[in-house]
N, C-alpha and C positions, 0 to 999 in steps of 0.2 A: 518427503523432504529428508534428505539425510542429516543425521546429527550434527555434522560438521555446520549444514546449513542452519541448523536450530542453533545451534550454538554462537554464530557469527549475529544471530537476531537477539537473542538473550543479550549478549557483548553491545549490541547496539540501543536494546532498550534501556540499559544501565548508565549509558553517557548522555551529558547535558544537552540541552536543546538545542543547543549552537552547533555541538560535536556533531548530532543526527544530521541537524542541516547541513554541514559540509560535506557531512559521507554521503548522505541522499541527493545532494547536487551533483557528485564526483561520479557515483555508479548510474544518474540519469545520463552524463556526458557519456559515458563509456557505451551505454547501452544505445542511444540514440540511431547507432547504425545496422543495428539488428534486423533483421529480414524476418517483421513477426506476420505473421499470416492473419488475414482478413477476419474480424468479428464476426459470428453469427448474430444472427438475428436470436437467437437460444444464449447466447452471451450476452450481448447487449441487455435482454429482458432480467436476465440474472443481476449483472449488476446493477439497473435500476430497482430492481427487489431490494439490495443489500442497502442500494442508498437509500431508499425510501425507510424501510426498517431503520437506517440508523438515524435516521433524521425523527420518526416518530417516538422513539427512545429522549431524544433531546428537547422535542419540544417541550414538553412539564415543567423545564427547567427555563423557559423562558417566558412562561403565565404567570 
């Protein structure tokens, strides 16, 4: 990631929850037409990795 892009995320986790929501509704719209190339099967398993790990992180907090 370049700096610029670190930087634009830093800038974003600093503004209130409303301000995030609007800019992550705007750059969904903007992006919606992108030509992203098909999931693997190696992606897909990754990201249920990531969700499961984050979800087993949370749960403590709701026993």
């Amino acid at each position: 990631m370049t700096a610029l892009a670190q930087e634009i995320l830093n800038n974003f986790d600093r503004l209130p929850d409303t301000e995030q929501m609007e800019i992550a509704l705007e750059i969904l719209r903007r992006i919606i037409n992108f030509d992203f190339p098909p999931l693997t099967d190696e992606d897909l398993t990754l990201s249920a990795e990531e969700l499961f790990l984050a979800l087993d992180q949370q749960e403590p907090g709701y026993e």
